[in-house]
C-alpha positions in Angstrom: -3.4 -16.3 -2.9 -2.6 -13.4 -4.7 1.1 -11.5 -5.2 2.2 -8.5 -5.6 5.6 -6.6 -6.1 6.7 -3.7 -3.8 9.0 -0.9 -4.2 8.0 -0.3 -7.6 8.3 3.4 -8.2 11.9 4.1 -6.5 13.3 1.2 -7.8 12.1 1.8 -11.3 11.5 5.6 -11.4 12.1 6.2 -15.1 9.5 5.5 -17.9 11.5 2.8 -19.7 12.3 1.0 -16.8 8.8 1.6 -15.1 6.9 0.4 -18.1 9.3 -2.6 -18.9 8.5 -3.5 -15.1 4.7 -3.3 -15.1 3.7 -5.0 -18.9 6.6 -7.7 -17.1 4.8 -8.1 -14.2 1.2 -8.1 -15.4 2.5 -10.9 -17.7 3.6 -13.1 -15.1 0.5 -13.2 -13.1 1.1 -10.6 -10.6 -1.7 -9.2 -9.0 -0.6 -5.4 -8.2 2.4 -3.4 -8.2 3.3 -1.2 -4.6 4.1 2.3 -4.9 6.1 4.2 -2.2 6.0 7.7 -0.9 8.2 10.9 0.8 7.4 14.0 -0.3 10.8 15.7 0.7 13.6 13.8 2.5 15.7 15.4 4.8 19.5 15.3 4.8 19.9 15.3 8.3 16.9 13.6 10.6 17.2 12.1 14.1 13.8 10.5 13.2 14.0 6.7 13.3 13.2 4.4 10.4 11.2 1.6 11.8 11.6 -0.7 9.0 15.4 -1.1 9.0 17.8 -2.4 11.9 20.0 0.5 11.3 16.7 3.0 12.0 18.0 4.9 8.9 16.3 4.9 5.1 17.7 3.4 2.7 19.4 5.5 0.0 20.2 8.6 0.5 18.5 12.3 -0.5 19.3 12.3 -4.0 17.1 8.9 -4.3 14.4 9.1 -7.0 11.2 8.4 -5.5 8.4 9.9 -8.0 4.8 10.6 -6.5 2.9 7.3 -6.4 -0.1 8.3 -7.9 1.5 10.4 -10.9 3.7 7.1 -11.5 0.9 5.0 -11.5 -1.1 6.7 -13.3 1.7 6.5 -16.2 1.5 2.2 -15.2 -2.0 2.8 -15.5 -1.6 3.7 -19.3 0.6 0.6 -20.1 -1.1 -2.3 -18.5 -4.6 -3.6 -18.8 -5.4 -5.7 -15.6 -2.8 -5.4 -12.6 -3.7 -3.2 -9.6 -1.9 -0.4 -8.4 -1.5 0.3 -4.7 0.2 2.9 -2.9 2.2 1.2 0.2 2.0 3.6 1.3 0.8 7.5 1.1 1.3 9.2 4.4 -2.0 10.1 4.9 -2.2 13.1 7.7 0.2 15.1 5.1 -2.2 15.2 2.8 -5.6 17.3 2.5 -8.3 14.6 2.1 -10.6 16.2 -0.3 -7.8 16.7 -2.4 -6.6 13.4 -1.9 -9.8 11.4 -2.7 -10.1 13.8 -6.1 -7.1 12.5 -7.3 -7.6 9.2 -6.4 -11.1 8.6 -7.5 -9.9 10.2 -10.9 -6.9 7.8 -10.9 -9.7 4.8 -10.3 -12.1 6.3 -13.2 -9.4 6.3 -15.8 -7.2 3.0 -15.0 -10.7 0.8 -14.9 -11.4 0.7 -11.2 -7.4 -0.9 -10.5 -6.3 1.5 -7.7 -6.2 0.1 -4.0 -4.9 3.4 -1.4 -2.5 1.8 0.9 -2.5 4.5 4.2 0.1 4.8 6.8 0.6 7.8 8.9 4.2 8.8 9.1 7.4 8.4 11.3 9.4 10.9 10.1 8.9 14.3 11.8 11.6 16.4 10.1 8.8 16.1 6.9 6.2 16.8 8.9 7.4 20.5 9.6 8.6 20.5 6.3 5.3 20.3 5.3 3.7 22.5 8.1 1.7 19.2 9.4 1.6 18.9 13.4 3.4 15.0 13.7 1.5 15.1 16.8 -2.4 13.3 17.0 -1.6 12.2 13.2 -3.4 9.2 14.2 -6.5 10.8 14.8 -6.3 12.6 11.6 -6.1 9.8 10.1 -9.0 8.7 10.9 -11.1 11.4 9.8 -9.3 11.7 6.4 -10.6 8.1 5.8 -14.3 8.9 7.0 -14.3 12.1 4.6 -12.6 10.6 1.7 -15.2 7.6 2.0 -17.8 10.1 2.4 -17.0 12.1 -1.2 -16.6 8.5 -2.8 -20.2 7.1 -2.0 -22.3 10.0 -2.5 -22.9 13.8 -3.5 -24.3 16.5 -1.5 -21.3 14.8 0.9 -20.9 16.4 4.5 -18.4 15.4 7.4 -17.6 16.8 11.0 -14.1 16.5 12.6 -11.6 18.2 14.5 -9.4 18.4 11.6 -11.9 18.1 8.5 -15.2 19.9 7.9 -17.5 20.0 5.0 -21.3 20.2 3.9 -23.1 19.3 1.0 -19.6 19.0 -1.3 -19.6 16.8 -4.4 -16.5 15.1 -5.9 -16.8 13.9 -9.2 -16.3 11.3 -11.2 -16.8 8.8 -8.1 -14.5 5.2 -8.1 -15.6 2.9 -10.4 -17.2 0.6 -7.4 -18.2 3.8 -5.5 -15.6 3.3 -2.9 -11.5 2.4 -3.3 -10.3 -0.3 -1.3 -8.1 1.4 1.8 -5.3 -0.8 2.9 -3.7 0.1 6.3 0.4 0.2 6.4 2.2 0.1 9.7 4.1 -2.4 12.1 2.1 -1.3 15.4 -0.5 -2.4 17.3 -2.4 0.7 16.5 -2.2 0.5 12.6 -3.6 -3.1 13.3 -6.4 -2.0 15.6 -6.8 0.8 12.7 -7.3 -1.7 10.0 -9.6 -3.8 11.7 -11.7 -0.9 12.7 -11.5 1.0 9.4 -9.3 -0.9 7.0 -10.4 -3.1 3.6 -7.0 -4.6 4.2 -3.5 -4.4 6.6 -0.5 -4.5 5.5 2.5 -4.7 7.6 5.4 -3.4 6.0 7.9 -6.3 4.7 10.7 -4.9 6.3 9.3 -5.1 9.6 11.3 -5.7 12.4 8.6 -6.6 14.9 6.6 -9.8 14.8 3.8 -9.2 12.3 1.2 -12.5 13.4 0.8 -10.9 16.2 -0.8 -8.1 14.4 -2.6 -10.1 12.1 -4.5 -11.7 15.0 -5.2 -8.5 16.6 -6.7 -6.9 13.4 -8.9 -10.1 13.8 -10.0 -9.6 17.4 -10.4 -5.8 16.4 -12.5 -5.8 13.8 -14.6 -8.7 15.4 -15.3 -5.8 18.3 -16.2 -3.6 15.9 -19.0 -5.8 14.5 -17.3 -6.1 11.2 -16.4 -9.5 9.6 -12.8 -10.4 10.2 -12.3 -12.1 6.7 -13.4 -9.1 4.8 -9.9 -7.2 6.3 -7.8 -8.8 3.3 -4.2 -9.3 5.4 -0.7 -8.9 2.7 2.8 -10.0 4.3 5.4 -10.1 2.9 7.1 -13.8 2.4 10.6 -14.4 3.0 10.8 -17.9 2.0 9.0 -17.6 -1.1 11.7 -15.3 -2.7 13.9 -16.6 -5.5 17.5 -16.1 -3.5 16.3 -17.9 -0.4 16.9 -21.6 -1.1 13.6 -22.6 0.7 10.3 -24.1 -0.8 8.6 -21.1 -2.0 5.1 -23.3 -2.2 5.7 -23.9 1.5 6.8 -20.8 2.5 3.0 -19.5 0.7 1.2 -22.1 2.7 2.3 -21.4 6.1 1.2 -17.9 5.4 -2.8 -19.1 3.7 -2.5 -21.1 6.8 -2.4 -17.8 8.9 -5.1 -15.9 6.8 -2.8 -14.1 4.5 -4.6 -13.1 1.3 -1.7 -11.8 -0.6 1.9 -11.4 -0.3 4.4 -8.9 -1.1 8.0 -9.5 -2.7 10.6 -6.5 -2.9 11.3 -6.3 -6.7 14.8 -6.2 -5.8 15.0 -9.5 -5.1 14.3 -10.4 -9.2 17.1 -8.5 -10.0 18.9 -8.0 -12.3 17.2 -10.2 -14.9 13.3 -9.2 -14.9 12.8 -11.0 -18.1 13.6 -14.6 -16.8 13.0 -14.4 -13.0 9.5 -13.1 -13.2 8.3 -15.4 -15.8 9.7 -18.1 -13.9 8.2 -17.3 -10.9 4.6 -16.7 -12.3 5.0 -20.3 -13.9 6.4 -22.3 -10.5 5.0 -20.2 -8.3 1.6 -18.4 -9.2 0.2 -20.2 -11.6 -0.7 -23.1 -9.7 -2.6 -20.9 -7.3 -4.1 -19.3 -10.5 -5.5 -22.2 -11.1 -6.5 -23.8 -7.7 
């Protein structure tokens, strides 16, 4: 089992405070770090946020929430071994060959530790913002992974879509593997039926409000009908009981979710607050240590 922290670049979007988490985190045993993304934020949306009973975002427009690759390309500098994931970039705002330049860079230069966590939006008002139809974003979606993939594995790259076309382009220098892991966000049974079609991992957010095994069994059954292997789809949950505040075993609380083929959980940073310096050490000791050495 492997564990990661989430909400890492809004809740630490200064230098100090960013770098104090990371070197913190990497010392405890942690295996990645979760970066978050909006490029604008509206003041006024009637969009709903999925993630939260109240259907609004936390914070408000004045939040700091820096670019997650620019931020962890600065964690990048200051660590050695923890992964950096974006959970997650909302993919049909971006343009793909753009997208898979700066990421394949970001993968080059950090040692082959990035992992691009995809999702694909619920929040139209940025959408226009942006001049991005919020319409068929699904679809778009799609093809932004098959062309991203495309400039990652080779040169003399082509790919035809409805939304993306290119022939013969090369995009240099390539991941460090010749491909970056692409983790699928969402709480839906279409982000699950995504990842198991497409996905090197699913992650339903850990502020879902829906049912997530559910999911987890249908990125299974999915990927099985694509004629992919079920177990390569690495599946990250978050894990309630294994937070410090919630009075439960965390060792059990881990086990029920190995038991449902979870690969690696996700645990808001928030709830190691305020004292970094004692409650991640502590928990990388009792917690994932052992698993470390299992």
């Amino acid at each position: 089992m492997k564990f990661s922290l989430h909400f890492a670049n809004n809740t630490f979007p200064d230098p100090a405070g960013a770098k104090r988490l990371a070197q913190l985190a990497e010392a405890a045993g942690f295996d990645s770090i979760f970066s978050v993304e909006h490029v604008v934020w509206p003041t006024n949306y009637t969009s709903t946020y999925p993630y939260a009973s109240t259907g609004r975002l936390p914070g408000g427009p004045s939040s700091r929430m820096p670019d997650p690759l620019i931020w962890m390309a600065y964690i990048a500098a200051v660590t050695t071994r923890l992964r950096l994931m974006t959970a997650v970039v909302i993919l049909p705002q971006r343009n793909p060959l753009l997208l898979a330049k700066e990421v394949a860079t970001l993968d080059y230069m950090s040692g082959g530790r990035i992992e691009l966590g995809i999702g694909v939006g619920w929040l139209k008002e940025e959408f226009a913002a942006l001049g991005v139809p919020f319409e068929r974003r699904g679809k778009r979606a799609d093809e932004y992974v098959g062309a991203m993939r495309a400039l990652w594995a080779q040169d003399d790259a082509s790919f035809a879509g409805e939304f993306v076309n290119f022939t013969g382009m090369s995009c240099n220098p390539k991941p460090v593997t010749g491909r970056v892991p692409i983790i699928i966000g969402g709480h839906s049974e279409a982000a699950a039926k995504r990842a198991g079609r497409l996905g090197d991992g699913f992650f339903p957010s850990i502020g879902s409000q829906v049912d997530i095994m559910p999911l987890l069994d249908l990125v299974r059954r999915t990927a099985e009908a694509a004629k992919r292997d079920p177990d390569a789809v690495e599946l990250i949950t978050g894990c309630p009981g294994a937070l410090p505040q919630s009075g439960t075993d965390p060792r059990a609380a881990v086990e029920e979710r190995i038991a449902r083929g979870v690969k690696r959980v996700a645990l808001p940073i928030s709830a190691f607050m305020p004292d970094l310096e004692d409650s991640l050490p502590r928990f990388g000791e009792s917690v994932i240590r052992p698993y470390a050495r299992a």
